[in-house]
Backbone as CSV, one residue per row, in Angstrom:
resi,resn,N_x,N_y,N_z,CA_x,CA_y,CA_z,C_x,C_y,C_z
1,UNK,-13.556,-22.634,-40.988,-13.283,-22.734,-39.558,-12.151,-21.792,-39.162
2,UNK,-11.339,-21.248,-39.868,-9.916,-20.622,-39.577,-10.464,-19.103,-39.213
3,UNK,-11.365,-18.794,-40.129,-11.919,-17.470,-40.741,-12.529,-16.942,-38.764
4,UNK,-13.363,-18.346,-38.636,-14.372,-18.413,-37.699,-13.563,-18.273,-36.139
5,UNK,-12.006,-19.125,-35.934,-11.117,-18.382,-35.120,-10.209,-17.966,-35.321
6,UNK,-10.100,-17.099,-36.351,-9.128,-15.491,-35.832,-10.396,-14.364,-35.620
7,UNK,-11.962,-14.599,-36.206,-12.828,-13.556,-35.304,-12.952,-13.975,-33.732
8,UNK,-12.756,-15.043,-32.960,-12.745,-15.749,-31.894,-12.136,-14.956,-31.544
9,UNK,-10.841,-15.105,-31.893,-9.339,-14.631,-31.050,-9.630,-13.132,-30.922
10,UNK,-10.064,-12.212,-32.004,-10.166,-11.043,-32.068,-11.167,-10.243,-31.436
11,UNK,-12.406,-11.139,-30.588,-13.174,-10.543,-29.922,-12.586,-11.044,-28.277
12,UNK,-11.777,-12.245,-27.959,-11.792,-12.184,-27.321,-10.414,-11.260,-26.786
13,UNK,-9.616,-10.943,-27.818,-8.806,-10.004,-27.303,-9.132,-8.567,-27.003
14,UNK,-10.511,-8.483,-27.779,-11.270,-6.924,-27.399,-11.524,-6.609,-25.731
15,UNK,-11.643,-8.348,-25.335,-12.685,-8.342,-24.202,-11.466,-8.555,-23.509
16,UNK,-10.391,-8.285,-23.367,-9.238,-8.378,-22.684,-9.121,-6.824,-22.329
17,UNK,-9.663,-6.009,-23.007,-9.332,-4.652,-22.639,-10.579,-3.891,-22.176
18,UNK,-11.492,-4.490,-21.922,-12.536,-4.107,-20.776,-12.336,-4.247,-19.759
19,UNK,-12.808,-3.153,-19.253,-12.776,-3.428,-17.141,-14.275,-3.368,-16.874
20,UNK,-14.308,-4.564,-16.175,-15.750,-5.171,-15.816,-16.018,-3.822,-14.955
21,UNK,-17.464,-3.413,-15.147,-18.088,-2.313,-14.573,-18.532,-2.856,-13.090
22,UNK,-18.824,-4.220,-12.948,-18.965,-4.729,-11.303,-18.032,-4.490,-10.486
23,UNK,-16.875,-4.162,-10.705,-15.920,-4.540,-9.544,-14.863,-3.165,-9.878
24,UNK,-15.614,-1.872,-10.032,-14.718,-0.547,-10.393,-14.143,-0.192,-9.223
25,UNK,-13.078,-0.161,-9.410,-11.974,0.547,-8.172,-11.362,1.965,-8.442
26,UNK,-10.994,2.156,-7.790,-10.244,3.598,-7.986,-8.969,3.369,-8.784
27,UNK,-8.629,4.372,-9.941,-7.835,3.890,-10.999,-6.398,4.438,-10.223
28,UNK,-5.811,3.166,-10.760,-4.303,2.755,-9.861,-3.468,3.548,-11.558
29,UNK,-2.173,3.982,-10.714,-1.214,4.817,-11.035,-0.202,3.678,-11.558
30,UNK,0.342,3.911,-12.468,2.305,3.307,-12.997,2.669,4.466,-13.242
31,UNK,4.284,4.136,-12.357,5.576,5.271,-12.429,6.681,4.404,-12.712
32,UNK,7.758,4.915,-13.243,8.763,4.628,-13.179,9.409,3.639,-11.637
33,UNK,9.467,2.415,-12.264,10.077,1.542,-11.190,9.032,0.457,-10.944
34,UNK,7.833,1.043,-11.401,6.817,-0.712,-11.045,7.024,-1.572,-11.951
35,UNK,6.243,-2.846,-11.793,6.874,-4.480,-12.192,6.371,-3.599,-13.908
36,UNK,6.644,-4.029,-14.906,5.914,-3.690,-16.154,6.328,-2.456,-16.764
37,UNK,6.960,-1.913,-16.011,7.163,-0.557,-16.757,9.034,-0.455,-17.180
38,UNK,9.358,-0.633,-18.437,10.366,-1.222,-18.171,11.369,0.218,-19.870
39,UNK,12.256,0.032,-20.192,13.010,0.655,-20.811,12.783,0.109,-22.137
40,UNK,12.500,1.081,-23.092,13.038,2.557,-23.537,11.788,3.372,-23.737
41,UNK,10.228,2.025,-23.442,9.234,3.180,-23.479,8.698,3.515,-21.864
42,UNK,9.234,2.684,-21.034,8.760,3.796,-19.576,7.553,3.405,-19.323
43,UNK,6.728,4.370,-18.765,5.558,4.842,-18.523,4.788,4.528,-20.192
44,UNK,4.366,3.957,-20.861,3.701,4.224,-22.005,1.956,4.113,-22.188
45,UNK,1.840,5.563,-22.275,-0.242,5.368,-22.274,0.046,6.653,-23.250
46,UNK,-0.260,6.413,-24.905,-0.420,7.313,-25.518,-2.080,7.866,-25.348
47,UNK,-2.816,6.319,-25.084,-4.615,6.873,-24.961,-4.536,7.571,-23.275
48,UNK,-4.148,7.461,-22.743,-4.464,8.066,-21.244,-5.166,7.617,-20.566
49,UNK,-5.133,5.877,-20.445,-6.034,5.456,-19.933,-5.946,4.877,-18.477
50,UNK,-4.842,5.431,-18.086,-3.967,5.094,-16.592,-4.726,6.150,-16.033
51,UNK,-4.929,7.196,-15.708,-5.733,7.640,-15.259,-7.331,7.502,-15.238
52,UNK,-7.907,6.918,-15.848,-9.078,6.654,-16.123,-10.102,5.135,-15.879
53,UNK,-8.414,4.416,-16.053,-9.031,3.055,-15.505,-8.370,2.337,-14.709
54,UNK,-9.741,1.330,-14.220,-8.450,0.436,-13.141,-7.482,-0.654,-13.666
55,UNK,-6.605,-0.227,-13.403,-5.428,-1.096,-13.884,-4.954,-2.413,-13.760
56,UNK,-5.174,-2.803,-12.758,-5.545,-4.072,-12.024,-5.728,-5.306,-13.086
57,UNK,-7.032,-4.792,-13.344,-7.465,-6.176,-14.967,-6.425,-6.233,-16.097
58,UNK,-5.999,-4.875,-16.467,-4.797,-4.791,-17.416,-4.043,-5.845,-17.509
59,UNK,-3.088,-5.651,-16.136,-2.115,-6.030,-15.564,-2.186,-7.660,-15.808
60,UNK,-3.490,-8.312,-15.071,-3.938,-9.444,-14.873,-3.576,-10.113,-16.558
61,UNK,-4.476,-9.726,-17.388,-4.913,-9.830,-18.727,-3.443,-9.939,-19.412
62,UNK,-2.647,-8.992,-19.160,-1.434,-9.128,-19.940,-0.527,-10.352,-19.624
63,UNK,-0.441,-10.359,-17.934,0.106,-11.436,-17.761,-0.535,-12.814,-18.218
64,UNK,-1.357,-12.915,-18.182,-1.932,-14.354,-18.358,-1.702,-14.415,-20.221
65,UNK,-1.525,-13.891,-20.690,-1.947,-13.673,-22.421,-0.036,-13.908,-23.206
66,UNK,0.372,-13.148,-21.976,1.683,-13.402,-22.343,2.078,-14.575,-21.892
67,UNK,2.042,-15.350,-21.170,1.962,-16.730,-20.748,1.313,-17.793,-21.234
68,UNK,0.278,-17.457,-21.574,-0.046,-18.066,-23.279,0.350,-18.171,-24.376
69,UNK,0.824,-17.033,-24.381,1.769,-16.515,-25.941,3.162,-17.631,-25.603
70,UNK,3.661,-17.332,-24.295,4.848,-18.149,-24.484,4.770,-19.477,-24.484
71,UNK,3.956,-20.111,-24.220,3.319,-21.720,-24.296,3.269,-22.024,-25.931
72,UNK,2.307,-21.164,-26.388,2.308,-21.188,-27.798,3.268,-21.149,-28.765
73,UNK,3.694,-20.197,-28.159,5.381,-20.060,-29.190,6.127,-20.873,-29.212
74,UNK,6.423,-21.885,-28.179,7.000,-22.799,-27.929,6.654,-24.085,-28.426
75,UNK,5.519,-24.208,-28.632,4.787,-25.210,-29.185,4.638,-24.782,-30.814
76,UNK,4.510,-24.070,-31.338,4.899,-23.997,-32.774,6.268,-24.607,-33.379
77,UNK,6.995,-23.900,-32.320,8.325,-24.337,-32.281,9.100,-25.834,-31.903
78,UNK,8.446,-26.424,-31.522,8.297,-27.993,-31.156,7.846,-28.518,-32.415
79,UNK,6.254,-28.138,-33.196,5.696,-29.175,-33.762,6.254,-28.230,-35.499
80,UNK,6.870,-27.250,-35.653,7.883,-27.501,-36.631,8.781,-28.233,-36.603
81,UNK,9.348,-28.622,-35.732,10.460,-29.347,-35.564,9.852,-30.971,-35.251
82,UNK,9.103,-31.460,-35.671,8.414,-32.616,-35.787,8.054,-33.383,-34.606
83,UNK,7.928,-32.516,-33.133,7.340,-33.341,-31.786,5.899,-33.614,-31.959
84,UNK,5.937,-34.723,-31.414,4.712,-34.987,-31.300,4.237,-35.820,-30.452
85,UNK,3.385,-35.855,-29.511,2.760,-36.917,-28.925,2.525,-38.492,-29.568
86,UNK,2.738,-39.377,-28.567,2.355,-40.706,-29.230,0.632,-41.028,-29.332
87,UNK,0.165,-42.209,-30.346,-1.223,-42.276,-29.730,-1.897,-41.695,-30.656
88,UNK,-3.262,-41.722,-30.366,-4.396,-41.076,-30.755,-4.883,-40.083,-30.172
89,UNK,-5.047,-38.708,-31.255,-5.917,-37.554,-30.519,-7.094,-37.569,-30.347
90,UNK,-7.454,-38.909,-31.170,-8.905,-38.534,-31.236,-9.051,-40.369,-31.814
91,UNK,-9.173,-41.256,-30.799,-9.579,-42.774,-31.125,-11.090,-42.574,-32.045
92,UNK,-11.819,-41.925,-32.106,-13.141,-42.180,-32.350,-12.840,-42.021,-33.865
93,UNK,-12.412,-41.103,-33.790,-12.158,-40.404,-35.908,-10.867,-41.091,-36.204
94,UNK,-9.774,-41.893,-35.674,-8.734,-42.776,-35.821,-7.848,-41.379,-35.966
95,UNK,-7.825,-40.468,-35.382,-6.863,-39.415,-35.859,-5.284,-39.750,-34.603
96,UNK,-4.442,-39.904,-35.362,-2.946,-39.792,-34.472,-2.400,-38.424,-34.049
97,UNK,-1.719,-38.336,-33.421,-1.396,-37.118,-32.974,-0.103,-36.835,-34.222
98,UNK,0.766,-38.101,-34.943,1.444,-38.054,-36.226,0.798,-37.350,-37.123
99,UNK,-0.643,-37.616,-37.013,-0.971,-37.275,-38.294,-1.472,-35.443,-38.824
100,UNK,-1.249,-35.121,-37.732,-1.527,-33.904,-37.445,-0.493,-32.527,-37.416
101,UNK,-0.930,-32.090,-39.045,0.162,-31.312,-39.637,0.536,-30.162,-38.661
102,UNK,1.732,-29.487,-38.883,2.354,-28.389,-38.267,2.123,-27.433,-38.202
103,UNK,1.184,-26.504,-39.278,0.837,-25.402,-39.347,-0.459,-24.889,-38.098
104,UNK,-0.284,-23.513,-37.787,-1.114,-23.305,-36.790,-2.287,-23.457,-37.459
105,UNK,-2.947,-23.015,-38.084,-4.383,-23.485,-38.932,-4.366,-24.634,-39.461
106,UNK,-3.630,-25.161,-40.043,-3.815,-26.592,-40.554,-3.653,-27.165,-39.542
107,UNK,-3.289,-27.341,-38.654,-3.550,-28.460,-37.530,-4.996,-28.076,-36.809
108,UNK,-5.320,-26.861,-36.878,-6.719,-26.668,-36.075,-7.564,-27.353,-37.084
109,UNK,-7.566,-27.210,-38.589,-8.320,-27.536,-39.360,-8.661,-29.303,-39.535
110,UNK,-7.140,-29.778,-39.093,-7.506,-31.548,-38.957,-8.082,-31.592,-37.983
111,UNK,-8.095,-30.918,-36.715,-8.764,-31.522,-35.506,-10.357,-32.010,-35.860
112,UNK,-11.021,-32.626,-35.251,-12.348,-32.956,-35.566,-13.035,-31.594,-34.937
113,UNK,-14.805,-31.818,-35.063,-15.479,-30.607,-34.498,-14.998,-30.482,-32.923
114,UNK,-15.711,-31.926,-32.387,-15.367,-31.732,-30.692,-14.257,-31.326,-29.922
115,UNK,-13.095,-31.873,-30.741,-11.694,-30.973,-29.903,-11.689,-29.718,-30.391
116,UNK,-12.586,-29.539,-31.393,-12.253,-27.700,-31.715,-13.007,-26.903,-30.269
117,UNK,-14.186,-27.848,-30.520,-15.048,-26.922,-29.651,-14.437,-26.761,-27.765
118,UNK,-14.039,-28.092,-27.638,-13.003,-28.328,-26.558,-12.322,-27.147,-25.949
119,UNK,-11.506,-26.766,-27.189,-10.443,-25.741,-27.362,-11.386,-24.298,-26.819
120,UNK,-12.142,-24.173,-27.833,-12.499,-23.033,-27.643,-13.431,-22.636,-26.204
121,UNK,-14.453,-23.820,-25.630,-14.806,-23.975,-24.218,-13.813,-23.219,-23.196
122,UNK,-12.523,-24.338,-23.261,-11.255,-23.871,-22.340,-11.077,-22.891,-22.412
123,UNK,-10.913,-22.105,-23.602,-10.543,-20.351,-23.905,-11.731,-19.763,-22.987
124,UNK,-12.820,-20.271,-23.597,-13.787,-19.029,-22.670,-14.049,-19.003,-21.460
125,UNK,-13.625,-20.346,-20.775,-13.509,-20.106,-19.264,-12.386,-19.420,-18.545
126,UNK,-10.907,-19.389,-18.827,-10.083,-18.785,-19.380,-10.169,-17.388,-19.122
127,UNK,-11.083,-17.003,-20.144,-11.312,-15.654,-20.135,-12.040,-15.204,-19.270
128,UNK,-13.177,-15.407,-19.247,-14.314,-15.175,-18.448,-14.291,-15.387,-16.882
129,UNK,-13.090,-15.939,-16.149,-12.949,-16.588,-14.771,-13.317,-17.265,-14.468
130,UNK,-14.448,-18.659,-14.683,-15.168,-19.264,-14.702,-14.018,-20.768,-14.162
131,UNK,-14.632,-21.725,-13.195,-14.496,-22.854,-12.772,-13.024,-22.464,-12.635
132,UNK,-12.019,-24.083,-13.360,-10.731,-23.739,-12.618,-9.712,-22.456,-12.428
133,UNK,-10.246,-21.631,-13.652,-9.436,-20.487,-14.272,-9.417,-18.865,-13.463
134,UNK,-10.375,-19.192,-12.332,-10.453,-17.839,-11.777,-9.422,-18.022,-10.630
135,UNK,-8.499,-17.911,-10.696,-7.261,-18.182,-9.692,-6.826,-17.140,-8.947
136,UNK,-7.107,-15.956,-10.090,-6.260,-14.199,-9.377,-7.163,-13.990,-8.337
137,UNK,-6.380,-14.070,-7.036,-6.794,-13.398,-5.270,-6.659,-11.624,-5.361
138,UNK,-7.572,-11.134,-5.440,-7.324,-9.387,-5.752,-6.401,-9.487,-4.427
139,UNK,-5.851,-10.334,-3.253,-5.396,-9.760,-2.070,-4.155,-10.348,-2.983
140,UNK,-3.601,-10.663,-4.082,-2.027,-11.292,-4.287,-1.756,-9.993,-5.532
141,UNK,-0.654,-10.487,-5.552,-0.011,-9.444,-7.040,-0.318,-10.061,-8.671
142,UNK,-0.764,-9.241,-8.919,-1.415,-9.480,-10.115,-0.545,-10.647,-10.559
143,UNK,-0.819,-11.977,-11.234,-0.487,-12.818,-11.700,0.198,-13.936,-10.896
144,UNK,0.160,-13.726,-9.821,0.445,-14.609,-8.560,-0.970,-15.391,-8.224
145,UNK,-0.999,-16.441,-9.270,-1.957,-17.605,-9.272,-0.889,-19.392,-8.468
146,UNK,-0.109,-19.113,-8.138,0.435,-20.333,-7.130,0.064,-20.290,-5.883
147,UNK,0.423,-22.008,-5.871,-0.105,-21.995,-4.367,1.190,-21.121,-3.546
148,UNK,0.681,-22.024,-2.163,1.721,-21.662,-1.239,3.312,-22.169,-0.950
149,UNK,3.306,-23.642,-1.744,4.366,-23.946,-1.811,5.314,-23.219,-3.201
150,UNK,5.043,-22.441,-3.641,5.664,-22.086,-5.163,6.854,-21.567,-4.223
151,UNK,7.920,-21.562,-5.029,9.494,-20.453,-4.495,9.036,-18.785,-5.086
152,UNK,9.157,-18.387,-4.351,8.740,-16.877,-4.396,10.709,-16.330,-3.572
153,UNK,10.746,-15.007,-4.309,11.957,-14.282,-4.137,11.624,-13.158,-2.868
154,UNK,12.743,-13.456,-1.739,12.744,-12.476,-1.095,13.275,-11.203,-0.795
155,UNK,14.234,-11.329,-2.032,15.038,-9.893,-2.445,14.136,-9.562,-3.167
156,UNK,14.148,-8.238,-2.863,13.154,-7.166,-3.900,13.490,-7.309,-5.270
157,UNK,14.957,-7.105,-5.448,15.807,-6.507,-6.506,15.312,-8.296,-7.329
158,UNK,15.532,-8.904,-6.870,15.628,-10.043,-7.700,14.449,-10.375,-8.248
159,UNK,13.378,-10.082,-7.189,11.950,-10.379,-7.424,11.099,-9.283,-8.785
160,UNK,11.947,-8.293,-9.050,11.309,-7.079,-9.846,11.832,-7.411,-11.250
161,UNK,13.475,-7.914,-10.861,13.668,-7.918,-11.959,13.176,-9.677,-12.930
162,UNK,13.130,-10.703,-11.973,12.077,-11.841,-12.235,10.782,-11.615,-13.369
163,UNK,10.233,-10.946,-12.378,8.718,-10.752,-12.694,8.971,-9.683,-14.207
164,UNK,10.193,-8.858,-14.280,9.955,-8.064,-15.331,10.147,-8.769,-16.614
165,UNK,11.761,-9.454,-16.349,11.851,-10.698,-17.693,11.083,-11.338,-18.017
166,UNK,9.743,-11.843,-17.406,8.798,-12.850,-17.889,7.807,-11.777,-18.463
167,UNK,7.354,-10.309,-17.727,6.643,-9.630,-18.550,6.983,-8.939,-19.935
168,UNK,8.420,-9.227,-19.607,8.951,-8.557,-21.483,8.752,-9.843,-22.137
169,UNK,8.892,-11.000,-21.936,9.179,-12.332,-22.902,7.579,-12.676,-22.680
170,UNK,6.950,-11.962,-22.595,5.350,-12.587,-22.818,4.750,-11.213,-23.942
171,UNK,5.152,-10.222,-23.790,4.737,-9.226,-24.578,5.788,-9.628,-25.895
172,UNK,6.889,-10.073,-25.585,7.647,-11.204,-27.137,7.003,-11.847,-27.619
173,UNK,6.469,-12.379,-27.041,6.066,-13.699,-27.359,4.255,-13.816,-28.096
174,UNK,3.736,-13.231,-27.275,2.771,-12.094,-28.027,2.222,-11.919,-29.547
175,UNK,3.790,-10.827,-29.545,4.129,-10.272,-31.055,4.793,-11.773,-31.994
176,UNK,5.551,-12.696,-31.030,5.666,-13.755,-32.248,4.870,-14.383,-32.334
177,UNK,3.869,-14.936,-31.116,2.900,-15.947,-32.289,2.051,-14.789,-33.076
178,UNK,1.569,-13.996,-32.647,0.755,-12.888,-33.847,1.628,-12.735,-35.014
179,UNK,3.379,-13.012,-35.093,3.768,-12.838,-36.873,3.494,-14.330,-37.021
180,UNK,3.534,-15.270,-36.228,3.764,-17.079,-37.133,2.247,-16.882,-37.886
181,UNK,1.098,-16.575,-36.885,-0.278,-16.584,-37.652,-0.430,-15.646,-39.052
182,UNK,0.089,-14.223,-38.929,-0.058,-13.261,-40.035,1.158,-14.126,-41.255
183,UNK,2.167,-14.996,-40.627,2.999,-15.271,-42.147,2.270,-16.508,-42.556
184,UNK,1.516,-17.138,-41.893,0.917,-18.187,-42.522,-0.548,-17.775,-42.954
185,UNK,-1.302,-16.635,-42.954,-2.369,-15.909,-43.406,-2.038,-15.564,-44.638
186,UNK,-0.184,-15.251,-44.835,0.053,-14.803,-46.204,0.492,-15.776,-47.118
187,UNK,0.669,-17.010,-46.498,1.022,-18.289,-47.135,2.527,-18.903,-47.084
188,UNK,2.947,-18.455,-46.161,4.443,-18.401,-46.233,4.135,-19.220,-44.807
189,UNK,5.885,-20.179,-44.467,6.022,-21.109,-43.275,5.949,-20.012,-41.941
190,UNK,5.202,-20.243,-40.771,5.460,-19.726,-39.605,6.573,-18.878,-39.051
191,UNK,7.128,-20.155,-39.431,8.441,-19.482,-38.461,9.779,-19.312,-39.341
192,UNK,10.118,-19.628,-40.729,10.556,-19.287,-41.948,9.738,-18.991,-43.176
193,UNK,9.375,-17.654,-42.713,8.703,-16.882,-44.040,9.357,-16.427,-45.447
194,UNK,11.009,-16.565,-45.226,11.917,-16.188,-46.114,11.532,-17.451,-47.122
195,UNK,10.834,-18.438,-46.869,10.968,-19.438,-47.886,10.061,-19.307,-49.107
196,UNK,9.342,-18.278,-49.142,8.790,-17.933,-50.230,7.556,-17.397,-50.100
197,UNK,6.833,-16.900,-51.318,5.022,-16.839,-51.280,4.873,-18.111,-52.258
198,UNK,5.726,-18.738,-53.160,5.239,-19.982,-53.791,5.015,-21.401,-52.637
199,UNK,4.971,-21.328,-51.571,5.282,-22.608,-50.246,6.378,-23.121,-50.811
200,UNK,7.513,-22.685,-50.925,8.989,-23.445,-50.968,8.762,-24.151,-49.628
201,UNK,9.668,-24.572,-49.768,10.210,-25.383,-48.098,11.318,-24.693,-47.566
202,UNK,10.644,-24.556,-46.179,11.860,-23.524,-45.671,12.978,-23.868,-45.028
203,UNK,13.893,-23.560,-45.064,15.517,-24.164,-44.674,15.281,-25.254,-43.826
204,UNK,16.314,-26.022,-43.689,16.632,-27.332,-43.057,17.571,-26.931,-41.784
205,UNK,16.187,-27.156,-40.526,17.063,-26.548,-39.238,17.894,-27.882,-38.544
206,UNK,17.796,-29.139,-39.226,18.043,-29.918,-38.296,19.466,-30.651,-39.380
């Protein structure tokens, strides 16, 4: 089952970098100073694909992925540290939410079939725009899925630099759950890999 989603994850991150051929627009420009484009790489398109495509979905795709990433990261980081929901995840199979180890694969691997499949449903609507998940208004700024009551910034300056901290700490965040998965692919703890390739136990954070 593990094998079966990291090819999941890996096609659907392919399909994160398609631009749907229905809805082609004229390919939008980044310069120096828009939300995303931020210091010490700038402008960065080694493929050249800012000219070539519409940017729009990019934009969309990154934000939402990095906002995932940071949910995730956070939640690794919780259920190392032994949180857990009370209760049953699953009354039918008697499974507790206790009983349900820490590791990102080993906890997918206790889940039963149906919450796997659960999981993976949600992802593909998710992806695909489908029912609750198609939220982005092409008339709002990319990743401006709130309603109308959300607090939105009316200084520019504050609003750029807002929107930029959450787009650097999602492209973080990103790259850390992609190392917790690759150090536990190599057999080592998530989020203390220093603890060995024999599964030592890794330092005592508490």
């Amino acid at each position: 089952m593990s094998k079966a989603v990291v090819a999941l994850t890996l096609l659907d991150s392919v399909g994160a970098f398609q631009a749907p051929a229905m809805r082609a627009r004229p390919a939008q420009m980044f310069s120096e100073g828009d939300i995303g484009v931020t210091r010490p790489l700038g402008v960065y398109d080694p493929l050249g694909l800012i000219s070539t495509r519409d940017m729009t979905r990019f934009e969309v795709m990154e934000i939402k992925h990095g906002r995932a990433a940071m949910l995730g990261f956070v939640h690794v980081v919780l259920t190392e540290a032994g949180a857990r929901f009370p209760g049953y995840l699953s009354p039918t199979a008697g499974l507790k939410f206790s009983d349900v180890p820490s590791g990102c694969f080993a906890s997918l691997e206790a889940l039963p079939t149906p919450a796997w499949l659960q999981i993976m449903i949600v992802g593909c609507m998710a992806e695909t725009g489908y029912f609750v998940f198609n939220a982005q208004d092409p008339a709002k700024a990319p990743g401006d899925i709130a309603g109308e009551a959300w607090v939105r910034y009316s200084d520019k300056k504050t609003k750029a630099f807002k929107l930029n901290v959450e787009r650097n700490n999602g492209r973080a965040a990103m790259l850390g759950i992609t190392g917790c998965l690759i150090h536990e692919l190599l057999g080592v703890d998530a989020l203390y890999p220093t603890g060995g390739m024999d599964g030592a136990a890794p330092p005592t954070i508490f």
